[in-house]
N, C-alpha and C positions, 0 to 999 in steps of 0.2 A: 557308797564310796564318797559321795559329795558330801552327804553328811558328817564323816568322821575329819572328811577334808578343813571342813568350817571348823570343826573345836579344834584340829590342831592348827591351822592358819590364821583364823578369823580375827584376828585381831593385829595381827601381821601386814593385811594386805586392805587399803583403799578399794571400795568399789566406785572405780572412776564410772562417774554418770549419777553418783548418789546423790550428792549435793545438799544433806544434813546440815553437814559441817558449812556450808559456806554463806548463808545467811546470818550466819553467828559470828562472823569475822568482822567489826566494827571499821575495818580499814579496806575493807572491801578487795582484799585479795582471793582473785578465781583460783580456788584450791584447788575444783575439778581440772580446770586448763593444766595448771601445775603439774599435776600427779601423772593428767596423761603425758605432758611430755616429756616428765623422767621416763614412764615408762617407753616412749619411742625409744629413746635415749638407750635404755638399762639394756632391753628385752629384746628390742628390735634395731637395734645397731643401727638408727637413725640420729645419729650425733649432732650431725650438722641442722638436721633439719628443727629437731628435739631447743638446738641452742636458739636458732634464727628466731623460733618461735616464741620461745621464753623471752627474748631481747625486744620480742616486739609485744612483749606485756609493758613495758616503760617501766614507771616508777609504781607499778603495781605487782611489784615481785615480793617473793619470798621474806627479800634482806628487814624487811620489819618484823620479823617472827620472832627472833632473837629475843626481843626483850614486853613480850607479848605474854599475857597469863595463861593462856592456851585456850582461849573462846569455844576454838575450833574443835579441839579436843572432848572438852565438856559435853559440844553437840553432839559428839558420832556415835550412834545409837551401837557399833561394833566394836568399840575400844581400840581404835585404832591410833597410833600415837603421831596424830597427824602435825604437829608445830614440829617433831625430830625429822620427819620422813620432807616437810615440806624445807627444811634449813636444809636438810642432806640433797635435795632437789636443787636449792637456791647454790650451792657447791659444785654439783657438775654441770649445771646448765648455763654458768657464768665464766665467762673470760676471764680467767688474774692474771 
């Protein structure tokens, strides 16, 4: 069952704690931090906590992804589409 799980998700879902992708990121944004706290956020209806944490990454957030060639992407040995998943993160974990 795990198995079938992985070809049809695996490349859908970060495995937060992987950390492939985050020595490849030249601006030194913590992906892993990131991903877990969308998912507090997404999963676990930890909203508040999800943003307070995000906010106390300073100016080491997401908002540089934008216009980034996807470093992080190229590393993650899962195909994971991590610069959309990490801008869709940098969206609900920030105040507008």
């Amino acid at each position: 069952m795990l198995a079938e799980g992985r070809k049809t998700f695996g490349d859908l879902n970060c495995r937060i704690g992987c950390t492939h992708c985050q020595g490849a990121c030249p601006r030194g944004i913590p992906v892993n931090s990131i991903m877990r706290y969308e998912y507090y956020f997404r999963a676990q209806g930890r909203e508040k906590a999800a943003m307070a944490d995000y906010a106390g990454l300073g100016a080491r957030n997401a908002a540089d992804c934008a216009d980034c060639p996807g470093y992080c992407e190229a590393a993650c040995p899962h195909g994971v589409p991590i610069q959309g998943k990490l801008l869709l993160a940098h969206d609900r974990l920030t105040m507008a």
